[in-house]
ZAMARGU-4260 file (C-alpha; in steps of 0.2 Angstrom, whole numbers, plus 5000, padded with zeros to 4 digits):
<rodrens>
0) 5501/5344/5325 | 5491/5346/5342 | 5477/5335/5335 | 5487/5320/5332 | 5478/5304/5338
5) 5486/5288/5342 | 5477/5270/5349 | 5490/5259/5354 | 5482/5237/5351 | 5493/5225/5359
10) 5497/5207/5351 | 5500/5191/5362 | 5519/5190/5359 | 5523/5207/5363 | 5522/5215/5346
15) 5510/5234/5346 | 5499/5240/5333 | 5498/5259/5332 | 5484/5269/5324 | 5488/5287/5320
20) 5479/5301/5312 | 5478/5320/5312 | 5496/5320/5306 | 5498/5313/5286 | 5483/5315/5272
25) 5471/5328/5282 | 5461/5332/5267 | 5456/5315/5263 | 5440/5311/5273 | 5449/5299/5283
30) 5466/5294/5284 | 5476/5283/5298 | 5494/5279/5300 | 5496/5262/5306 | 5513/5256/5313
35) 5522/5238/5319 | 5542/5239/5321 | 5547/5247/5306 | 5532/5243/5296 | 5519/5257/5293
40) 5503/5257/5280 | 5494/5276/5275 | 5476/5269/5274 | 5464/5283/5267 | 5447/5285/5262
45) 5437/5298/5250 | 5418/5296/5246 | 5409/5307/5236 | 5395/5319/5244 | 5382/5313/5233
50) 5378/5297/5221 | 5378/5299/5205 | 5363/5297/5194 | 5356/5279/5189 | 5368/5271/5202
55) 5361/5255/5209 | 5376/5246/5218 | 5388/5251/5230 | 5404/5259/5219 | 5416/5254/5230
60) 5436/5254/5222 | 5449/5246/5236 | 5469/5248/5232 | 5485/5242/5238 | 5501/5249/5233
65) 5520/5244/5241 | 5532/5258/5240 | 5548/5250/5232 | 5556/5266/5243 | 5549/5258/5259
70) 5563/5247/5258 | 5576/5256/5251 | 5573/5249/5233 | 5572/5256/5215 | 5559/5249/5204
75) 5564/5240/5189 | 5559/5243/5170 | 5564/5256/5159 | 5553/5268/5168 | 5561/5265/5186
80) 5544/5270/5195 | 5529/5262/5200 | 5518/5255/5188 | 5502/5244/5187 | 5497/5236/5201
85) 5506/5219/5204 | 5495/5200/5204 | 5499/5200/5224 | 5494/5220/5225 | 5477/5215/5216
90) 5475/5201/5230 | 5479/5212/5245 | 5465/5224/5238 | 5451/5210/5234 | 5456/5201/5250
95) 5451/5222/5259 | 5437/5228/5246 | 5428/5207/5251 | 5427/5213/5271 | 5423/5232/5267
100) 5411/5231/5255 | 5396/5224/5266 | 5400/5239/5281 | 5391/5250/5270 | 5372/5252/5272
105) 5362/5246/5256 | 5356/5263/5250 | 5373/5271/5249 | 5381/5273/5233 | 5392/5286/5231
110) 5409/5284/5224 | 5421/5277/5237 | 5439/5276/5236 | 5450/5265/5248 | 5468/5267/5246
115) 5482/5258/5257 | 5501/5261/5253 | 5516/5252/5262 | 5526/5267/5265 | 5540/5259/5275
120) 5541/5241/5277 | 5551/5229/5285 | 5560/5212/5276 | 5552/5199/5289 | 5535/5207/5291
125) 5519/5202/5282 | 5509/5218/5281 | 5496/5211/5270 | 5487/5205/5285 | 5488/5224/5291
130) 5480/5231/5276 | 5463/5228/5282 | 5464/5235/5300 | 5471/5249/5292 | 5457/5255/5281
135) 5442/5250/5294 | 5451/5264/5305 | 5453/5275/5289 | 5434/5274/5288 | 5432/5275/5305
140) 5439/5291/5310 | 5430/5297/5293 | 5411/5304/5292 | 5409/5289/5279 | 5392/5279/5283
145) 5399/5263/5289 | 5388/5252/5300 | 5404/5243/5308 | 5421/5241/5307 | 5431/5226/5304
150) 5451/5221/5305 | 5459/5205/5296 | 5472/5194/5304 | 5485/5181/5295 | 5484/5166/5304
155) 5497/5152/5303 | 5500/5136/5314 | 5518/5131/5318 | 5524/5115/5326 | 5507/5113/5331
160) 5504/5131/5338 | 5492/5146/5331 | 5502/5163/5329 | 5493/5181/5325 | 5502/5189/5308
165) 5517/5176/5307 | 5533/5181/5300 | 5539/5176/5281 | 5552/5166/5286 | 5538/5157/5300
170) 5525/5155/5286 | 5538/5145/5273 | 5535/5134/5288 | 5517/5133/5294 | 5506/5122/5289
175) 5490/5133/5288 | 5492/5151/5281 | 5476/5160/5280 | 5468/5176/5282 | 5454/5181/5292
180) 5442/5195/5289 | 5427/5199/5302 | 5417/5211/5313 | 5419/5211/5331 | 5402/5198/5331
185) 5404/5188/5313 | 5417/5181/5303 | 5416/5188/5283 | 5430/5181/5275 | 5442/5167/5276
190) 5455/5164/5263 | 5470/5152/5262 | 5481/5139/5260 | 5482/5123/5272 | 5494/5107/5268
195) 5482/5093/5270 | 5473/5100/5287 | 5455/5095/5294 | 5441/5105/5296 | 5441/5103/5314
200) 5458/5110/5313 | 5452/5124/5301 | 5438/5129/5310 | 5449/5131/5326 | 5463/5143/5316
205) 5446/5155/5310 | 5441/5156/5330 | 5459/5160/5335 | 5458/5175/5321 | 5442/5180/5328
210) 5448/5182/5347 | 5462/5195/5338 | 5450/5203/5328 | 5440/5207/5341 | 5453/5217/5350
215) 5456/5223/5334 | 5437/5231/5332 | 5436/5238/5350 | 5451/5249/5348 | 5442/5257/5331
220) 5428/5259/5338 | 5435/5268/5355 | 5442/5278/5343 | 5426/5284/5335 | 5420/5289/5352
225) 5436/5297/5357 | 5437/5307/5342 | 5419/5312/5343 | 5415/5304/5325 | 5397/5308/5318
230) 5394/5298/5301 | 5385/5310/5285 | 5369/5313/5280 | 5364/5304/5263 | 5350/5304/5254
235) 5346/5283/5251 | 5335/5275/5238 | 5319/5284/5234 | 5304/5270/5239 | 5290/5271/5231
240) 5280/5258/5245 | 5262/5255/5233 | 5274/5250/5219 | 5283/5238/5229 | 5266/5230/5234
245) 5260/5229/5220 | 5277/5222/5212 | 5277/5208/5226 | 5258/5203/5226 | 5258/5202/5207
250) 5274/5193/5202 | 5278/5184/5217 | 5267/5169/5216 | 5273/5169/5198 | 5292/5168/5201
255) 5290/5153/5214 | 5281/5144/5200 | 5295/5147/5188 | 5307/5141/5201 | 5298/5128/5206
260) 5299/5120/5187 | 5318/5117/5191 | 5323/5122/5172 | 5340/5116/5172 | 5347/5129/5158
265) 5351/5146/5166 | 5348/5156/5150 | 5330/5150/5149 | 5330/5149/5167 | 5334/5167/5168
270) 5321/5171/5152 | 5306/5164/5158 | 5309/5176/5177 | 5313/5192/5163 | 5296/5188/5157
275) 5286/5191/5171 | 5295/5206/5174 | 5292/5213/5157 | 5277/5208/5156 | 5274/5216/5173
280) 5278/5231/5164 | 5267/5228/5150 | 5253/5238/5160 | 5260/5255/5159 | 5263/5266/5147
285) 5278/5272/5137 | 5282/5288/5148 | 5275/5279/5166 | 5286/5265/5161 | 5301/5276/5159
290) 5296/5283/5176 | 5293/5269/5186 | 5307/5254/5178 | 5320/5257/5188 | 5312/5253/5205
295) 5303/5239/5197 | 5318/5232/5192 | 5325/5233/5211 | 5307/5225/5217 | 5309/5212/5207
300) 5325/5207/5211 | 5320/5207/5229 | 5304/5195/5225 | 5316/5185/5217 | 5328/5182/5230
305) 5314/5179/5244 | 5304/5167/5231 | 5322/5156/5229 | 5327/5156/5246 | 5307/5153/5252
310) 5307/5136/5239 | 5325/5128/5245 | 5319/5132/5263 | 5302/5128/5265 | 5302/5113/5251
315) 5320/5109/5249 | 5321/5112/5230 | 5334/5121/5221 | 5333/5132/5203 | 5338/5115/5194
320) 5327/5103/5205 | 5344/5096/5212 | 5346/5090/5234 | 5353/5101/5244 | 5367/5090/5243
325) 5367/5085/5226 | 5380/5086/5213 | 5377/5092/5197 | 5382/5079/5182 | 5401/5079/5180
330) 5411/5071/5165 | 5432/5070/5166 | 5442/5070/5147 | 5462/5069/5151 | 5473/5070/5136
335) 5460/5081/5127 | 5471/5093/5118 | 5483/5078/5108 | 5498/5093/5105 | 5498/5099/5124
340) 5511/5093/5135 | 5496/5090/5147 | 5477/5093/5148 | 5460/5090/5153 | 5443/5097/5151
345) 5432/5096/5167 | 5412/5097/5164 | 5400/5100/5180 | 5383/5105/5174 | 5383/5123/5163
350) 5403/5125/5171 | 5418/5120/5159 | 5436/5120/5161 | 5449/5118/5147 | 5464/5116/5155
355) 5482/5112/5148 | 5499/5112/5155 | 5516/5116/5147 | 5533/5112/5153 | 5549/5125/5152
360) 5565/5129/5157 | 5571/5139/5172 | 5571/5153/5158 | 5552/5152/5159 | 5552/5153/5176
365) 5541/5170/5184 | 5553/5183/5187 | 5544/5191/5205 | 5551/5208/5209 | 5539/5214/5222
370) 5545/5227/5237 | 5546/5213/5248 | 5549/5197/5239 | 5561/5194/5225 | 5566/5178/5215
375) 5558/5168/5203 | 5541/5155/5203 | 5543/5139/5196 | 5525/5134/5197 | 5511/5147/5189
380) 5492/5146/5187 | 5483/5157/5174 | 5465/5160/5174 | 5455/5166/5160 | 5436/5170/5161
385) 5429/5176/5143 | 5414/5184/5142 | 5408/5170/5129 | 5408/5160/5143 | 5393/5167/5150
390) 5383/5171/5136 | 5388/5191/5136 | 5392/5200/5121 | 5406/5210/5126 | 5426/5212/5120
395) 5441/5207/5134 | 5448/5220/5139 | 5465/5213/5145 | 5466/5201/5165 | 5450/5205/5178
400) 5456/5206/5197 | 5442/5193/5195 | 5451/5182/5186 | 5468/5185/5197 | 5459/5181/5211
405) 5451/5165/5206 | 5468/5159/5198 | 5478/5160/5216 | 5463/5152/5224 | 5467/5136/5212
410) 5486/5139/5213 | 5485/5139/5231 | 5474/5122/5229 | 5488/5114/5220 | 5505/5120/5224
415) 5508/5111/5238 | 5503/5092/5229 | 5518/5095/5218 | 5533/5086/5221 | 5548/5095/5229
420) 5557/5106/5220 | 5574/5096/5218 | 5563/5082/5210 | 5556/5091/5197 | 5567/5103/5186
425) 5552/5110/5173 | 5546/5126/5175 | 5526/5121/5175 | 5512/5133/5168 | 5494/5128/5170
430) 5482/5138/5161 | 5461/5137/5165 | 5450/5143/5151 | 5433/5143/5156 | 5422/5140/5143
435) 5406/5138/5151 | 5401/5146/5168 | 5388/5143/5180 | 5393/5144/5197 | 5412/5140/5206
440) 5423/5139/5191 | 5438/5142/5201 | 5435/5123/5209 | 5433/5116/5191 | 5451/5123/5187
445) 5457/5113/5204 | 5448/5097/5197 | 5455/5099/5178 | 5472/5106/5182 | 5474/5092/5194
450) 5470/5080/5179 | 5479/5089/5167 | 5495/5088/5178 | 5495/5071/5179 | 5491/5070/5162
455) 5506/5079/5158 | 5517/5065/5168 | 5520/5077/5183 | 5520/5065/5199 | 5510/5075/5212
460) 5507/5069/5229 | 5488/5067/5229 | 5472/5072/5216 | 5465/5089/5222 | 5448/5093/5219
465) 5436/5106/5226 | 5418/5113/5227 | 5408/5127/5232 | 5395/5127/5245 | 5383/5138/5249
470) 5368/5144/5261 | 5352/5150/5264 | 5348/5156/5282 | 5331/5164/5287 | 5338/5174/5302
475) 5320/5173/5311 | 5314/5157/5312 | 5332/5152/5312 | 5330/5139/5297 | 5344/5136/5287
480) 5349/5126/5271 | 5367/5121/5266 | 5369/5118/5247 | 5382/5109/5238 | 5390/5114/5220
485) 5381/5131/5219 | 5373/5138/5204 | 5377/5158/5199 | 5360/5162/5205 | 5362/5154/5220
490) 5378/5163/5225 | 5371/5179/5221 | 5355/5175/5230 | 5362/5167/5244 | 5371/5170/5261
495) 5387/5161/5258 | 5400/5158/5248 | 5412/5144/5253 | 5425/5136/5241 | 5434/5123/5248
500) 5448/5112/5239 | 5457/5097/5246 | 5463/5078/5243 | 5458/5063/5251 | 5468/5068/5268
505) 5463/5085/5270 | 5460/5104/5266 | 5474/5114/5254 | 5463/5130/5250 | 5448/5139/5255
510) 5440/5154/5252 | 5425/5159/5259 | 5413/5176/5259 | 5400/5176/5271 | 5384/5188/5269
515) 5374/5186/5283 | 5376/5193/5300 | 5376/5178/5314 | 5384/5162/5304 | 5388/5150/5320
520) 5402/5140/5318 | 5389/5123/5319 | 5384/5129/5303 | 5402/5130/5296 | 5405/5114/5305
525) 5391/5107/5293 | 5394/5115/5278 | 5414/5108/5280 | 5410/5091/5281 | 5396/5090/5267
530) 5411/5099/5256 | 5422/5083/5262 | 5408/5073/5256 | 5408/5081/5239 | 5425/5082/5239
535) 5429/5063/5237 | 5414/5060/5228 | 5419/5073/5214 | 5439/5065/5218 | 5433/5047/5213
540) 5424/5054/5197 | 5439/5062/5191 | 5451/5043/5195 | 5439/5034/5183 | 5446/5046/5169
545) 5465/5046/5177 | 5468/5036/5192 | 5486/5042/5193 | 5500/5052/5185 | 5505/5046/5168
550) 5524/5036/5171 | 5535/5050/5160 | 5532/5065/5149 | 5523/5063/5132 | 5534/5060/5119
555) 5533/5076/5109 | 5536/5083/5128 | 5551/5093/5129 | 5565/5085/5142 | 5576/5090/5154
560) 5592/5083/5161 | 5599/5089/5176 | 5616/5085/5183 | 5628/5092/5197 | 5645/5098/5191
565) 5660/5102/5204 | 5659/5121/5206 | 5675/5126/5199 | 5668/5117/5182 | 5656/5129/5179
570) 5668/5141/5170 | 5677/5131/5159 | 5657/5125/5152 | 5652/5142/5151 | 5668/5147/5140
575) 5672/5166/5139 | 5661/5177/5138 | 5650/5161/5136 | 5657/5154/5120 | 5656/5137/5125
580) 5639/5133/5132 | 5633/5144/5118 | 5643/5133/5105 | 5634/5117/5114 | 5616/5124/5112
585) 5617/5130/5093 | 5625/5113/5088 | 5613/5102/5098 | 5599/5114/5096 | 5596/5113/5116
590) 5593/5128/5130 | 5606/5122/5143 | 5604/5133/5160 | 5619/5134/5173 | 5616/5139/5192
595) 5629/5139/5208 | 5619/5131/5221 | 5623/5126/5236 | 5643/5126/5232 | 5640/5114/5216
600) 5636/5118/5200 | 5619/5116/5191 | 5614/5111/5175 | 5598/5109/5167 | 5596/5103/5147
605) 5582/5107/5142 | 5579/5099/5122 | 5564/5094/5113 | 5567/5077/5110 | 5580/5063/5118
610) 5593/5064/5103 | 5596/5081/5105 | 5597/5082/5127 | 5609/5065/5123 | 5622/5074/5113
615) 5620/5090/5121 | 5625/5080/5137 | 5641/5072/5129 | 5650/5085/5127 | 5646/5092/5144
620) 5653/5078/5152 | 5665/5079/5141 | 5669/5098/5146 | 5666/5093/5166 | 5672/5075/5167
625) 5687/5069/5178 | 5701/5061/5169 | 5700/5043/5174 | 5718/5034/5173 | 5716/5017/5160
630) 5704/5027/5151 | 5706/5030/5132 | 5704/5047/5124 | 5705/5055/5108 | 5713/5068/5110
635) 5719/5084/5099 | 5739/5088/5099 | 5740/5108/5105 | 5760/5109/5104 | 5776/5100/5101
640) 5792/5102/5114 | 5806/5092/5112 | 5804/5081/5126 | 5785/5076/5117 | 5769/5083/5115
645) 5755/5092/5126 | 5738/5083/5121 | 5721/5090/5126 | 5710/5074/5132 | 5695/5087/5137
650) 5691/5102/5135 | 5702/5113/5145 | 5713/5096/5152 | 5730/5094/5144 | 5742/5080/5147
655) 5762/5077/5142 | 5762/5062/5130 | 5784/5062/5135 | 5793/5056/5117 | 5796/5039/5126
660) 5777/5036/5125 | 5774/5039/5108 | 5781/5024/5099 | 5790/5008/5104 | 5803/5013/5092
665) 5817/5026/5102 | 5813/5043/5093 | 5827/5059/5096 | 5811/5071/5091 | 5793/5071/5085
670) 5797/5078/5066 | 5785/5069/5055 | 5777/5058/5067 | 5764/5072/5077 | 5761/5088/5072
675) 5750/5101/5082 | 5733/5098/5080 | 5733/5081/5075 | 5718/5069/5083 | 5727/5055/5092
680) 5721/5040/5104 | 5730/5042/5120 | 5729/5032/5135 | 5729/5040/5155 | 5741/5029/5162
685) 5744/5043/5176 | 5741/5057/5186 | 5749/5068/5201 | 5736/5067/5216 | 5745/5083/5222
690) 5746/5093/5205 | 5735/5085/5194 | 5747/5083/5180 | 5743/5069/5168 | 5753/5056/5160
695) 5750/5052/5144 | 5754/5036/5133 | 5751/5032/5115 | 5762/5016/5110 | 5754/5006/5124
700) 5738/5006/5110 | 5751/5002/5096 | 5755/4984/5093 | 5769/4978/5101 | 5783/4973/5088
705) 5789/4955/5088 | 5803/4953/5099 | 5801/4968/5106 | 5812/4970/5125 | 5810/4983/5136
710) 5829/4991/5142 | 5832/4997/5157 | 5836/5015/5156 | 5838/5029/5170 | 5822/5038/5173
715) 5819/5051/5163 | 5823/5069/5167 | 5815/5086/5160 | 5832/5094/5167 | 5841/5085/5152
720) 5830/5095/5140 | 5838/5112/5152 | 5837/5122/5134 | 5817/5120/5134 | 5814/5125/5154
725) 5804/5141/5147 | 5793/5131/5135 | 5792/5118/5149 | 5786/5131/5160 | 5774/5139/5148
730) 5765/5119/5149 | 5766/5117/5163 | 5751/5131/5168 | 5739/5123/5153 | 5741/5106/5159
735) 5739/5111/5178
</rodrens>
């Protein structure tokens, strides 16, 4: 325990960040303890000694795991331990594998594992934001071959003001909530969500990360120096330099042509550049081509790249002969699936997005039991990326972190343009099925999930849409090209990925991965406002196909009512052991959901057409109605006394009907005029403000007989019927 290290960061408002290590997970190649107030993440770090054969990329695996014991909690499930890897675990890991990844040098590629556990948490504090920090200094104080280290910041704005790694409870209240990822000289990743916010404003919320991140980056980096750190040997890509030579002097010239041709399918696009490969390959024989395919392969690529990037720089022209900020061909369908309850299919070039919409009950609502968040989501995107839709022949093999990924970006997009929650009872599931995919498929599911929402007659704020942008930078002349709606080729290829989503007023989501060391902010300052410009331009595209939310639900659509009942009505509506409501929802066929909010009772009917929800919701009101005096009921005789009869009006709300009120004839006892559970009309022509107890009468709906005169008589007394007092009694609790 004598080799125990500690570097203490210090944040603006007082808060410290400690990094430990020497003291948990020593046979891991790196590990660090990170600490803020109760909150404290085991980052650690394992990478193989040596790289596996015919390994060409960088195997790189990031995880995040929360400790349900880091709060005191049990899992749920059958097994009551932790399982699979939640949606908002995957995020946290793609958010840290996204800023990571580029550290390490191109030549290195043996298996590296990230993993980041919460270990003890605490309720108000975000450690997402933490993660990051946490495994930079894990590979830092490891022999691990990274070139720099990094840290990640949440950024939100309150009341006008930027704060470091907000609280939960300050974030339900800011209006920007991203988080930043960067070295201590560049920005690498920017993900988030914004409530209609300008790019000025955006761009100044990344600048205030960076200024923490900094700090951030220094302390690791003292660290290493303290700690006396020296990175591994490896051995890198073998070179063989006359092959490369030869590859670029001979295929080069080539691959501009073909680029140059501006073939607008990428399958024959991606044909004709195979071709000069193989047919580069053509000259050697069957064992020297076995030899020598591999490096060719990776020489190829690299002509490939330079040939792209050399084209859009020096003559402005993309793979598919487009502008720089020039839009591929876009066409809008709304209502395109007839049975949906919403739907839309969004078209931009060789990228395709069914998407539909479908409307349930608080019962369909996502259940989230997470370590630090519990409750339920009434609003949920899926994603879903098949291979088809790329051309691969390959099986699904279950949800891609991919796809998670790509379906909070859109959900973020869209969440906030919904209306509040109170005004809209459904439980809303948007699904996105990309069909065809060619570049920023996430940004065609915020353009057809927006059109399929108001499709579906959900009346949200304003039309989202969004697009990806992209760049080409040639870091020694400084020449750099900003493309709009980029193609797969020219992501991969490129130096920038920058989705951004947004209405007419302003940003809702971004995400953004930058590739290249050096970006200056002028050319994010450009690269925002030409993905304003597209923006609208892609918005107004999608009005001429629906301008607005339809005015109410399809038909076939299933409804929902819902109405606020006095609190101590909820239980007499549910029955006993919830006879009643259950009685309701089998004889109207309708789901009827019953919450205590707020000290009131609420209640959703849900039905699947309007006859159904209408008499579902007479015989709640019914159940939960006050007796109003003058109003007529039918009501059912539940006993005979001898002073008259207790009547139920409503469920659960008994009157006395006194023997005086029963006829205009004088009657000594009720023997063959009422008998318990006869249905009689009675009128309410009374009740006790202080009790409650009803007055019933049943001869003032009779005719009056001719001649008829009302004698004066002495009030009435129950003290006359003294013989009854305990059946009396008994009454008097029902009718109360």
């Amino acid at each position: 325990m004598s080799d125990i290290y500690s570097k203490t960061i210090q944040l603006a408002d007082g808060r410290e960040i400690v990094l430990e290590t020497g003291r948990l997970a020593r046979q891991a190649d790196g590990s660090v303890l990170l600490k803020m107030g109760r909150t404290m993440l085991l980052a650690t770090v394992v990478s193989a000694k040596e790289a596996k054969e015919d390994v060409d990329f960088m195997p790189l695996s990031v995880d995040y795991k929360e400790k349900f014991a880091s709060l005191g909690r049990i899992p749920g499930g059958f097994m009551k331990r932790e399982t699979r890897p939640s949606d908002y675990e995957v995020l946290i890991a793609r958010l840290v594998d996204r800023v990571l990844r580029p550290l390490f040098p191109e030549d290195y590629h043996a298996e590296t594992f990230v993993n980041i556990n919460l270990i003890s948490a605490d309720k108000d504090t975000m450690p997402d934001a933490l993660a990051g920090l946490a495994a930079s200094a894990a590979l830092a104080v490891s022999d691990v071959p990274i070139q720099e280290v990094i840290s990640e910041v949440r950024v939100g704005r309150l009341n006008g003001e930027f704060i470091i790694n907000p609280t939960f409870s300050q974030v339900e209240q800011c209006d920007i909530d991203i988080i930043v990822g960067a070295t201590k000289d560049n920005i690498m990743m920017v993900e988030g969500e914004m409530k209609e916010v300008s790019e000025k404003d955006m761009l100044e919320a990344i600048k205030f990360a960076h200024e923490e991140i900094k700090k951030h980056c220094i302390a690791q980096e003292e660290m290493m120096r303290e700690l006396g750190i020296v990175k591994r040997e490896y051995e890198g890509d073998k070179e063989d330099e006359k092959l490369k030579e030869k590859v670029w002097k001979e295929t080069y010239d080539k691959v501009y042509a073909v680029a140059k041709q501006a073939i607008p399918d990428k399958h024959k696009r991606a044909e004709a550049f195979d071709k000069i490969r193989d047919e580069f390959l053509e000259q050697y024989g069957e064992e020297e081509r076995a030899e020598v395919e591999k490096l060719v392969k990776r020489y190829f690529h690299d002509v490939h790249k330079e040939a792209v990037r050399r084209l859009i720089l020096d003559e402005g022209i993309r793979l598919d002969g487009r502008k720089l900020d020039e839009i591929r061909p876009i066409t809008c369908e709304a209502d395109f699936l007839p049975a949906a309850h919403g739907s839309a299919l969004f078209t931009r070039g060789e990228t395709q997005s069914l998407t539909t919409v479908t409307l349930g009950t608080k019962l369909d609502e996502k259940v989230i039991d997470e370590v630090l968040v519990q409750g339920t989501e009434k609003f949920v995107l899926h994603y879903n990326f098949p291979p088809f839709s790329t051309g691969d022949a390959r099986p699904i093999r279950g949800i891609s972190r991919r796809e998670i990924g790509h379906g909070n970006l859109a959900h973020r997009a869209l969440k906030n343009m919904l209306p509040p929650e109170e005004e809209i009872p459904y439980a809303i599931r948007v699904v996105s099925d990309i069909l065809e995919s060619n570049g920023s498929s996430s940004m065609a599911t915020v353009c057809a999930g927006t059109m399929a929402l108001m499709d579906a007659g959900i009346q949200i704020k304003r039309p989202v849409s969004g697009i990806a942008m992209g760049l080409i930078i040639d870091k020694e002349s400084g020449k750099y090209a900003v493309l709009s709606d980029i193609l797969g080729d020219e992501d991969h290829l490129g130096d920038m990925d920058f989705k951004v989503a947004g209405t007419t007023e302003g940003i809702t989501a971004t995400q953004m991965d930058i590739k290249v060391d050096g970006l200056s902010y002028e050319i994010l300052e450009q690269a925002l406002e030409q993905a304003r410009r597209g923006r609208l331009y892609i918005l107004d595209i999608m009005k001429e196909a629906i301008a607005e939310p339809r005015p109410d639900l399809k038909p076939h659509a299933p409804r929902i009512v819902q109405l606020t009942i006095p609190k101590e009505m909820i239980g007499p509506l549910i029955g006993p052991g919830g006879k009643i409501v259950q009685e309701i929802q089998r004889e109207t066929n309708t789901t009827i959901v019953i919450e205590e909010i707020s000290e009131v009772g609420v209640v959703d009917i849900y039905g699947e057409n309007k006859e159904a929800i209408d008499a579902a919701l007479e015989r709640v009101n019914e159940i939960v109605a006050l007796p109003e005096v003058g109003k007529t009921y039918k009501g059912i005789v539940k006993s005979i006394v001898p002073f008259g009869a207790f009547v139920e009006i409503m469920p659960g709300k008994e009157g006395l009907l006194h023997i005086s009120e029963v006829a205009w004839k004088r009657l000594e006892n009720l023997d063959g005029v009422l008998k318990e559970g006869d249905e009689i009309e009675v009128k309410l022509i009374g009740q006790d403000e202080k009790n409650g107890k009803m007055k019933l009468s049943r001869k003032v709906l009779l005719p009056k007989p001719e001649g008829y005169e009302e004698r004066q008589r002495r009030p009435h007394s129950h003290s006359q019927h003294g013989s009854h007092r305990p059946h009396r009694s008994d009454h008097h609790k029902r009718h109360k």
